[in-house]
C-alpha positions in Angstrom: -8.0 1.4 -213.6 -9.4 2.2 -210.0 -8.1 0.2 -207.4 -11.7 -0.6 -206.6 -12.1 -2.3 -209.7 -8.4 -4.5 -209.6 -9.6 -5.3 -206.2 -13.0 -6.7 -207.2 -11.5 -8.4 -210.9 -8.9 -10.1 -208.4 -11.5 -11.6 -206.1 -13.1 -12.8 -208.7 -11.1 -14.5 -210.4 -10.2 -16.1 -207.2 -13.4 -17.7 -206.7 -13.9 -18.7 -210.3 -10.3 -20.6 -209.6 -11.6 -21.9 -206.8 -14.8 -23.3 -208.5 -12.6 -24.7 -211.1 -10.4 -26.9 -208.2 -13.6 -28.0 -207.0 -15.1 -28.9 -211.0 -11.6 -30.8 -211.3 -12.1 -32.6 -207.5 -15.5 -33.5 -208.9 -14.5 -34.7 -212.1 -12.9 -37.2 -210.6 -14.1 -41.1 -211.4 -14.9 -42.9 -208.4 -11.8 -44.9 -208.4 -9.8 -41.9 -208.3 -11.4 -40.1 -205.6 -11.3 -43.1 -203.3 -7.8 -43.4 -203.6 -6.9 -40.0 -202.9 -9.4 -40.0 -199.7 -7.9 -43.1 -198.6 -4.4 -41.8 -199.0 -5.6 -38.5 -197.0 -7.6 -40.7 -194.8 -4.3 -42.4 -194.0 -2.2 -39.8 -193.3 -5.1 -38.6 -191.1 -5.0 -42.2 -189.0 -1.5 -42.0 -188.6 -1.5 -38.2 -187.3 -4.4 -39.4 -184.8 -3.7 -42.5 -183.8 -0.5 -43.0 -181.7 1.6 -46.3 -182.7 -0.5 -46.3 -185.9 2.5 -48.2 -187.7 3.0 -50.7 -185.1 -0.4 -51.9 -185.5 -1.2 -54.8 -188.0 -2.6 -54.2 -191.7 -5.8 -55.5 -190.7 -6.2 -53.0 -187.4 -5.1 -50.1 -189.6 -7.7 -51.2 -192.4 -10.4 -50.7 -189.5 -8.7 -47.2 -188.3 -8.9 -46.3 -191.3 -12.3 -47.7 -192.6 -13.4 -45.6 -189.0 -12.6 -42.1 -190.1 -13.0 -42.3 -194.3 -16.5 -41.0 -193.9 -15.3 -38.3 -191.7 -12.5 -37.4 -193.9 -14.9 -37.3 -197.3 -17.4 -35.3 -195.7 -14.7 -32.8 -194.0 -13.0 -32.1 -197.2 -17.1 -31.3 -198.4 -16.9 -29.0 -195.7 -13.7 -27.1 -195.8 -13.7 -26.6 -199.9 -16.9 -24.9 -199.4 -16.0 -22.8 -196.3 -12.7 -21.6 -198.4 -15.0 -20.5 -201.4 -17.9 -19.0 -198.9 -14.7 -16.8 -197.6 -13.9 -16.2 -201.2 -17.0 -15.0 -201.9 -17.9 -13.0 -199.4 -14.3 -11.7 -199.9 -15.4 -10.8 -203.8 -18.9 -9.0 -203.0 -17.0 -7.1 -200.1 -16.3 -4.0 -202.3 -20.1 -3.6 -203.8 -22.6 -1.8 -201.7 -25.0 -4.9 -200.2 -27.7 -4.6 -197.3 -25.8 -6.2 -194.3 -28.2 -9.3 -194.6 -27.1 -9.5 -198.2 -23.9 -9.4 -196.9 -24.1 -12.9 -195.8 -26.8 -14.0 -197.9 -25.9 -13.9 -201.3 -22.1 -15.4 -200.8 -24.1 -18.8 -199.1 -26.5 -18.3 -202.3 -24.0 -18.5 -204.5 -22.0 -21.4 -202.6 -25.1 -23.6 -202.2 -26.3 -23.2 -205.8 -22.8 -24.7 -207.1 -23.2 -27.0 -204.8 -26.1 -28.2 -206.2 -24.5 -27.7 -209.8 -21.5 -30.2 -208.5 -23.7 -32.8 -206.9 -25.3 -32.8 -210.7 -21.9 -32.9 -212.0 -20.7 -35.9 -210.3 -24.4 -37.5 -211.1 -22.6 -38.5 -215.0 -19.3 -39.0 -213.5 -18.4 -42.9 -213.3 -18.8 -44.0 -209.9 -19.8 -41.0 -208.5 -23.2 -40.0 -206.8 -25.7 -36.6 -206.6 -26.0 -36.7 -203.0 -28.7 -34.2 -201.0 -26.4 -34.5 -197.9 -23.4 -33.5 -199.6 -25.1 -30.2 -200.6 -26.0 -30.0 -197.4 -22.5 -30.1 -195.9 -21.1 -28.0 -198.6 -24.0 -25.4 -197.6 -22.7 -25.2 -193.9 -19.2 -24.6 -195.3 -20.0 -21.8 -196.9 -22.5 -20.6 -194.4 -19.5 -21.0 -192.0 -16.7 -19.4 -193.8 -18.8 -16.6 -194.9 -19.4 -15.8 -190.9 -16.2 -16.3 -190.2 -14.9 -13.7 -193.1 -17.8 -11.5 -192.0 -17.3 -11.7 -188.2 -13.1 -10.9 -188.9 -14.0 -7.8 -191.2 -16.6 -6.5 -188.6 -14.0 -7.2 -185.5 -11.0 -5.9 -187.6 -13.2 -2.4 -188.4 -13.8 -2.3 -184.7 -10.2 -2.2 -183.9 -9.4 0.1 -186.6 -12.1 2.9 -185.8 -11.1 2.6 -181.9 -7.5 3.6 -183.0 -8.9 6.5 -184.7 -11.5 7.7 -181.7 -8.7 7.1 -179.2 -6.6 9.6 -181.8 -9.3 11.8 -181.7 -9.6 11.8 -178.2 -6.3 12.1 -177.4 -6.0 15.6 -179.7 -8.9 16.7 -178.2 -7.1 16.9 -174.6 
């Protein structure tokens, strides 16, 4: 088997495990979800917050009720900016129009989005929220970029190497 090909089965797969940690975040009942934000939320308090243990229950509780929404919508954010960088990573190795490029990995990204937001619709105390798409679209918008950006800046260091080689044999 080409290397091509291992390369492109491998990225793949990764994304389609990706999708599946999402599916699995998502299948979550409400209850469930909460309490794992709130424990994440927590942690995050206490990282920010200097003295966050001296404080009392009740002025934690507000710390903490301060940043939960932030938190949620973050983790929105970030799953989706790991799988646009996935993506883009997996349609790397196929010949795309540069606007493709970037196009097709938010594509993808925003329509399982939508598929999630769906998902969570028949999940116990879960919601199909617009916004939430919306967020998970400017993840993947942004990790894309970023992916995109870091292969374009990474080719331009690589072919300077090689014109500086060929200048310098030249002399």
């Amino acid at each position: 088997m080409k290397l091509k090909h291992i390369d492109r089965i491998v990225s793949a797969v990764a994304v389609a495990l990706w999708m599946a940690v999402i599916f699995w975040f998502s299948a979550q009942n409400g209850q469930s979800s909460g309490s794992m934000s709130a424990g994440i939320t927590q942690a995050v308090a206490r990282f920010l917050t200097p003295g966050f243990d001296s404080l009392s229950p009740l002025a934690q509780a507000e710390v903490v009720e301060a940043l939960h929404l932030f938190v949620r919508k973050a983790a929105h954010f970030s799953e989706y900016a790991v799988l646009g960088v996935l993506t883009a990573n997996a349609l790397r190795t196929y010949r795309l129009k540069h606007g493709l490029r970037f196009l097709l990995p938010v594509a993808v990204c925003f329509l399982y989005a939508v598929s999630d937001e769906v998902h969570q619709y028949f999940i116990p105390q879960r919601a199909c929220r617009a916004f939430d798409v919306f967020i998970d679209t400017c993840g993947a918008v942004t990790g894309a970029a970023v992916f995109l950006a870091a292969g374009y800046v990474l080719r331009k260091i690589k072919n300077r190497g090689k014109h500086d080689d060929t200048q310098a044999s030249a002399e």
